[in-house]
C-alpha positions in Angstrom: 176.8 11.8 -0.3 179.2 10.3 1.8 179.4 9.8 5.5 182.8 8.9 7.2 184.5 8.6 10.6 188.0 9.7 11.9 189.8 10.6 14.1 192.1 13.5 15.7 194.5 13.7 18.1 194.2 16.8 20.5 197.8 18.3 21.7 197.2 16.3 25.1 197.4 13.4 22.9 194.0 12.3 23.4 192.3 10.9 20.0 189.0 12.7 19.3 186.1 10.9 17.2 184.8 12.9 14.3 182.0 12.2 11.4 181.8 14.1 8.5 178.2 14.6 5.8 180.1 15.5 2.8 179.9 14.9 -0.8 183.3 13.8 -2.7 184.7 16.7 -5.3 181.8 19.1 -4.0 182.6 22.3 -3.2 180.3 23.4 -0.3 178.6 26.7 0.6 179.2 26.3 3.9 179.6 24.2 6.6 178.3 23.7 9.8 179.9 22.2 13.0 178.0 20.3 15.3 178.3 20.3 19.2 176.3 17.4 20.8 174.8 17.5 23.7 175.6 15.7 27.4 175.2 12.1 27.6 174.2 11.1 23.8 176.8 11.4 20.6 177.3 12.9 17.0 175.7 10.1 15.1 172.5 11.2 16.6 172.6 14.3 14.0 172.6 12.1 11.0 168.9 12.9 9.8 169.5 16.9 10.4 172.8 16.3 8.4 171.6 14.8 5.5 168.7 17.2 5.6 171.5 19.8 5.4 173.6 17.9 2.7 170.9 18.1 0.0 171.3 22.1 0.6 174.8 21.5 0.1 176.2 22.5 3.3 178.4 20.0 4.6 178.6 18.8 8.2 181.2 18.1 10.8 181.1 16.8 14.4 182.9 15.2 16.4 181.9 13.3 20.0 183.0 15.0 23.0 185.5 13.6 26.0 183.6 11.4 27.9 181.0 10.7 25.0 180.6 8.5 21.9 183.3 6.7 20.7 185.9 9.3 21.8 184.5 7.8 25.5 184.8 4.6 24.0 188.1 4.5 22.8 189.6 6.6 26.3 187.2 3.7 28.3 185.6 6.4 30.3 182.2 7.9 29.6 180.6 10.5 31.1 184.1 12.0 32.4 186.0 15.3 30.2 189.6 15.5 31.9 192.2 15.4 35.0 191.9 19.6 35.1 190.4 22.2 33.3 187.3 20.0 31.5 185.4 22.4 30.2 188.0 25.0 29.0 189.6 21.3 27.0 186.4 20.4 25.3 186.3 23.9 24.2 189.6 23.9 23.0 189.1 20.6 21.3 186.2 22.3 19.1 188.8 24.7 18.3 191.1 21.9 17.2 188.2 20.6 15.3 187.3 24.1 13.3 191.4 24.3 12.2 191.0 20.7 10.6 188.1 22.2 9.1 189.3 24.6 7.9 192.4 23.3 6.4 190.2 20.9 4.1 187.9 23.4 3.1 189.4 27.1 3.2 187.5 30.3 2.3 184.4 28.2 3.4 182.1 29.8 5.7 181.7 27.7 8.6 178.8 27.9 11.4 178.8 26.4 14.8 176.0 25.0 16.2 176.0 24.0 20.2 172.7 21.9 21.5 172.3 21.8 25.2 175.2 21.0 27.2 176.6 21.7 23.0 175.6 25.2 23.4 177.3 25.7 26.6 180.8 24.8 25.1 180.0 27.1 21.7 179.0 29.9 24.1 181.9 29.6 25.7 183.8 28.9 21.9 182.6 32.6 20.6 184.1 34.5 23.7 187.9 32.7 22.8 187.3 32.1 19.1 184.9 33.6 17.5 187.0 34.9 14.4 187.2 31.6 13.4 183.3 31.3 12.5 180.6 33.4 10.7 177.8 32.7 13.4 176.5 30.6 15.9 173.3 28.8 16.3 172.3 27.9 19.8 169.7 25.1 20.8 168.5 24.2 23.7 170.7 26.2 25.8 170.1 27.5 29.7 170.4 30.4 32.0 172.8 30.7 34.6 172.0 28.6 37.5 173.1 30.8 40.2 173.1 29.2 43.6 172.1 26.1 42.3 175.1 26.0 40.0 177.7 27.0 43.3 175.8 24.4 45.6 176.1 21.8 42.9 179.6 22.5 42.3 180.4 22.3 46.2 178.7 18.3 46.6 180.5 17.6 42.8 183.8 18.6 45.1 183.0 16.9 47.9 182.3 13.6 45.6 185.4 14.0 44.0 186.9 14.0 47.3 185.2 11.2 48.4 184.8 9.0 45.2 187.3 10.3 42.7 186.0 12.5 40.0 185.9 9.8 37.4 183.0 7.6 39.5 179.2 7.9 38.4 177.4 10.6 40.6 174.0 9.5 40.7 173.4 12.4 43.6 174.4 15.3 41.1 172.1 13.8 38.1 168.9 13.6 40.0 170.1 17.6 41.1 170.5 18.2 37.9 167.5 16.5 36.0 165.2 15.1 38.8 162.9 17.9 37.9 162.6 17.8 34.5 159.7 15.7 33.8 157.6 17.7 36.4 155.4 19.8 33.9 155.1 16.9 31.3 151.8 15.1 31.6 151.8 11.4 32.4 155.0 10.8 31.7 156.2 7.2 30.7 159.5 7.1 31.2 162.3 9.3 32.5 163.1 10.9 29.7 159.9 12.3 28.2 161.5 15.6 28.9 163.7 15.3 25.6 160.2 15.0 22.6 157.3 14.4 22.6 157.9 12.0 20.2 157.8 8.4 21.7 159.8 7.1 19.0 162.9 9.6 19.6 162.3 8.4 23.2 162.6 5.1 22.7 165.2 5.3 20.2 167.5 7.6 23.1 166.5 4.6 25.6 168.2 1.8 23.4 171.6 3.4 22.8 174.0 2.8 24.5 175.9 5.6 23.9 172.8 7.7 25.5 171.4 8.6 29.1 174.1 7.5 31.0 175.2 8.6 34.6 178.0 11.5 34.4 180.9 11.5 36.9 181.3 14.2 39.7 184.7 15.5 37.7 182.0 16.4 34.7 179.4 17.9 36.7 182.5 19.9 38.8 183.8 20.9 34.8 180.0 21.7 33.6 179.3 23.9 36.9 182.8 25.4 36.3 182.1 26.1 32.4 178.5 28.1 33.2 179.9 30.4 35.8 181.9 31.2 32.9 180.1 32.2 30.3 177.4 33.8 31.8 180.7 36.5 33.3 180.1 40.1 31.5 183.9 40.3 30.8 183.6 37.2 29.1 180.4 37.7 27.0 182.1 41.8 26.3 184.8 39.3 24.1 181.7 38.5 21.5 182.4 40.4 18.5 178.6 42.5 18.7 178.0 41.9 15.2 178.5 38.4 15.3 175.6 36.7 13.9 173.3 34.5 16.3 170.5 32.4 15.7 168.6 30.5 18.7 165.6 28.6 19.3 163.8 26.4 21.7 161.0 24.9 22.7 158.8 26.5 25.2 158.7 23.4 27.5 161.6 22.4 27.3 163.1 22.4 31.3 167.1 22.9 30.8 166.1 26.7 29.3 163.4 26.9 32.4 160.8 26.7 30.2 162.3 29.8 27.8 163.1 31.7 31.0 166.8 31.1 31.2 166.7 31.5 27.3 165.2 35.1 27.7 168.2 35.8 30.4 170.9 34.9 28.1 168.9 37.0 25.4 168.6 40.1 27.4 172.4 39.2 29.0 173.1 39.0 25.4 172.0 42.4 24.5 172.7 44.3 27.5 176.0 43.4 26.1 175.9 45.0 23.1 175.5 42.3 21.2 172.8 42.9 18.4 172.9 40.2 15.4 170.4 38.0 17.5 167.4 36.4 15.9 165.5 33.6 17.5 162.5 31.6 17.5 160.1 29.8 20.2 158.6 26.5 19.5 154.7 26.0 21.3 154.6 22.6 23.4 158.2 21.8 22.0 160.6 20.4 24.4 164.4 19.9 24.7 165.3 18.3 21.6 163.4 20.1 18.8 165.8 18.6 16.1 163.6 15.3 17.1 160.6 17.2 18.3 157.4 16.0 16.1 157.7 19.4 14.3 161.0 18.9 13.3 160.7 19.7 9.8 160.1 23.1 10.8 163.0 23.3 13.0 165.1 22.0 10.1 163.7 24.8 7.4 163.8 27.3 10.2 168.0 26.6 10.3 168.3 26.4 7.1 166.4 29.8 6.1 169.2 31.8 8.7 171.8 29.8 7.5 171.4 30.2 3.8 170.1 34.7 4.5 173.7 34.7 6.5 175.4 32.6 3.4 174.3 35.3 1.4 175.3 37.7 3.3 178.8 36.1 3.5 179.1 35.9 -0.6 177.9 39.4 -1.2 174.3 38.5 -3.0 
């Protein structure tokens, strides 16, 4: 096996990192690319990568705007871009899937989106869906509704106030104040994620994790849900377009599976109907670190490897 870092450079001449899980003169049965989450980075994924590696399906990711080394290198994190943030990160997982694709043609690849991740593939499948065969979806959320317009009204009036690039420590306790509220005796403020202490601890002491997003990303991310929770924009979904998501039943960014069950039912009232998904008793955000995770990792694997299949005709 062999893991190795790059790097791309986007057409607004912005240098993207990206790690690939390959292995040299290998030809793959698929591949899946990987879209992180807010406020943590691709490397995280190494375990679930290898996992996938000894299946041989290769993976690719690549660290966000704002995130990672691709923060590091711009000296900004927790920040996408001057205009249009969301729609760009998007775009850059576009730029990602041609690269892709160019190394490894007549390969099936598979996007998978965790958390803020699965907002940006949502939004991937209603502009370029032909370019994959499915999409898993973890950890995602419902539309927020009023919550999302009032929070996109103070990110404005930060931006106004601070600049969009400055830390908004308002918007993050908005947007994650609650979440350790049904978790008992939490020890720290990010129980929320596992209920593995160790993942905890491990999220704690990076420092590429749990930092303090800027008003311009939370203006972007408010921006980006309105989106892709529009009907016009979900109607752009090819309906046969195979879907896999999962979640864990505590797990607060999906409202406890009830914003998961409105972008199901969203989903379907769409006509979209290639959707399989499972639930996860007592897990919580991250189930790819939850201490069932083994599950989670077979669970991927078994809808991966039926839609392989499918793919090659078996």
């Amino acid at each position: 096996m062999q893991t190795s870092s790059f790097w791309l450079k986007m057409d607004d001449h912005i240098d993207i990192h990206l790690r690939k899980w390959i292995v040299d003169g290998k030809q793959p049965r698929a591949i899946l690319q990987l879209s992180h989450g807010m406020a943590e980075h691709i490397e995280r994924y190494d375990d679930f990568a290898k996992f996938l590696i000894e299946k041989n399906i290769f993976v690719f990711g690549n660290d966000h705007r704002g995130h990672g080394k691709t923060g590091e290198k711009a000296k900004i994190h927790g920040f996408f871009a001057e205009e249009n943030g969301f729609e760009r990160v998007v775009d850059d997982l576009y730029s990602v899937n041609k690269h892709i694709h160019d190394e490894y043609p007549n390969t099936p690849i598979f996007l998978m989106g965790h958390s803020m991740g699965s907002f940006l593939a949502r939004r991937y499948i209603q502009k370029y869906s032909h370019t994959i065969n499915g999409l898993i979806i973890s950890g995602t959320g419902g539309n927020p509704g009023i919550a999302g317009k009032l929070g996109k009204r103070v990110a404005k009036w930060e931006i106004r106030r601070n600049g969009g690039k400055a830390p908004s420590t308002t918007l993050n306790r908005l947007a994650f104040g609650a979440f350790n509220k049904h978790i008992p005796s939490p020890k720290t403020e990010f129980d929320w994620l596992t209920s593995d202490p160790s993942e905890v601890d491990k999220y704690m002491n990076d420092p590429f994790c749990g930092f303090i997003c800027s008003s311009g990303y939370f203006y972007d991310l408010f921006t980006g849900l309105e989106i892709i929770h529009q009907n016009q924009n979900i109607q752009q979904i090819p309906k046969d377009l195979p879907i896999f998501m999962f979640s864990g039943d505590k797990d607060p960014v999906g409202g406890n599976l009830k914003g998961v069950r409105q972008v199901l039912e969203q989903y379907r009232q769409n006509g979209l109907e290639n959707i399989e998904y499972k639930f996860y008793k007592e897990g919580r955000h991250e189930m790819l670190n939850e201490i069932n995770k083994a599950e989670v990792y077979d669970a991927i694997y078994t809808w991966l490897n039926k839609q392989i299949e499918i793919e090659s005709g078996q």
